[in-house]
C-alpha positions, 0 to 999 in steps of 0.5 A, spaced: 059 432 881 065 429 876 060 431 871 059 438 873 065 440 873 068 438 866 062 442 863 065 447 868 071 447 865 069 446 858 065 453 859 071 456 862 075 454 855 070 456 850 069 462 853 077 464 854 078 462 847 072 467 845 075 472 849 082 470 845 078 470 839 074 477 840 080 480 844 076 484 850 077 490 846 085 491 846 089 490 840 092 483 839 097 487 834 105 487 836 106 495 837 112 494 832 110 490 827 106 494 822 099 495 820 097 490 813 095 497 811 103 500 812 105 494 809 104 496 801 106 503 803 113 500 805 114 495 799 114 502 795 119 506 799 123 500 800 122 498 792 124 506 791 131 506 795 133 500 791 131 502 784 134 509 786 141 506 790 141 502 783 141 509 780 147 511 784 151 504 782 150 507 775 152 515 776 158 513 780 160 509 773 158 514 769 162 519 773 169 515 774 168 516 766 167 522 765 172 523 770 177 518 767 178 515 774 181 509 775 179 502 778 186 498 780 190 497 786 192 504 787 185 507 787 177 506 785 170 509 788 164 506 791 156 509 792 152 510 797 145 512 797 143 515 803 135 515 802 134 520 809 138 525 804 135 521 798 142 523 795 148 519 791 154 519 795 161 516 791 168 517 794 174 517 790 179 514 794 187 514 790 193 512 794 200 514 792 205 509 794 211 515 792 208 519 798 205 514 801 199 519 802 191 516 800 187 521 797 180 522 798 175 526 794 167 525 796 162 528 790 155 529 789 153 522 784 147 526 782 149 532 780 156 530 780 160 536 784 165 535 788 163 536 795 170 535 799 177 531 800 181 529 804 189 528 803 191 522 809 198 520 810 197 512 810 202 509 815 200 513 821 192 514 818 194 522 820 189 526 815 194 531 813 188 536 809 181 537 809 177 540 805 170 541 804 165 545 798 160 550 802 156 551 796 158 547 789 156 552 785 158 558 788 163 557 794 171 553 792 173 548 797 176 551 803 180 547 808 176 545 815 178 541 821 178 534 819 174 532 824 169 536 821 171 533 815 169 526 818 163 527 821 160 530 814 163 524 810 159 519 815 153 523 816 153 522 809 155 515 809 153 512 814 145 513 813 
């Protein structure tokens, strides 16, 4: 009996890891991770948005230099590519300890157009004056909410 019962139990377990191994028909894959076919696919596009933020890195510089920004303790600029827009975003930030005022400009990094700006009045973090660009080419800056003004900056930061 003792005999029938181990071959028994060594039936059960060579069928359940047949069935671990087959997998009864249902996908064993995680349904977040991706498909071994979607992985070449991903490294291209992550490889892609790297090689195109390292781009914006260099258009921010070229456009701090075409514009003679400057990079001290009063100001500079940061890039951010935003791969959903595929867009290069830089923010030009300069303080003015006179007034005591942080003035912020948001520029196409590509094209290199201004796309709006912001005066902020620095000890109470007020904005003061918003401005955007409806279209670059064709429209001058017009004074927005700047509320407005926020969410269109971290639409395109933030991405």
């Amino acid at each position: 009996m003792l005999k029938n019962r181990s071959v028994l139990t060594v039936r059960w377990l060579v069928l359940l890891a047949a069935f671990a191994f087959i997998g009864c028909g249902v996908s064993q894959r995680s349904k977040t991770a991706p498909a071994a076919e979607e992985l070449p696919a991903k490294a291209a596009i992550a490889t892609a948005n790297w090689e195109r933020m390292r781009q914006c890195a260099d258009q921010a510089d070229r456009l701090a230099t075409r514009l003679k920004w400057r990079s001290d303790k009063s100001s500079g600029w940061g890039s951010h590519y935003n791969p959903e827009r595929q867009r290069c975003f830089v923010v030009e930030t300069t303080f003015d300890p006179a007034k005591m005022t942080v003035f912020e400009e948001i520029y196409d990094g590509f094209e290199g157009v201004n796309l709006g700006d912001r005066l902020i009045e620095s000890l109470g973090t007020k904005d003061l004056i918003c401005n955007i660009t409806a279209h670059p080419w064709t429209e001058p800056l017009g004074r927005i909410d700047c509320g407005d003004y926020r969410r269109f900056l971290l639409d395109r930061l933030e991405k």
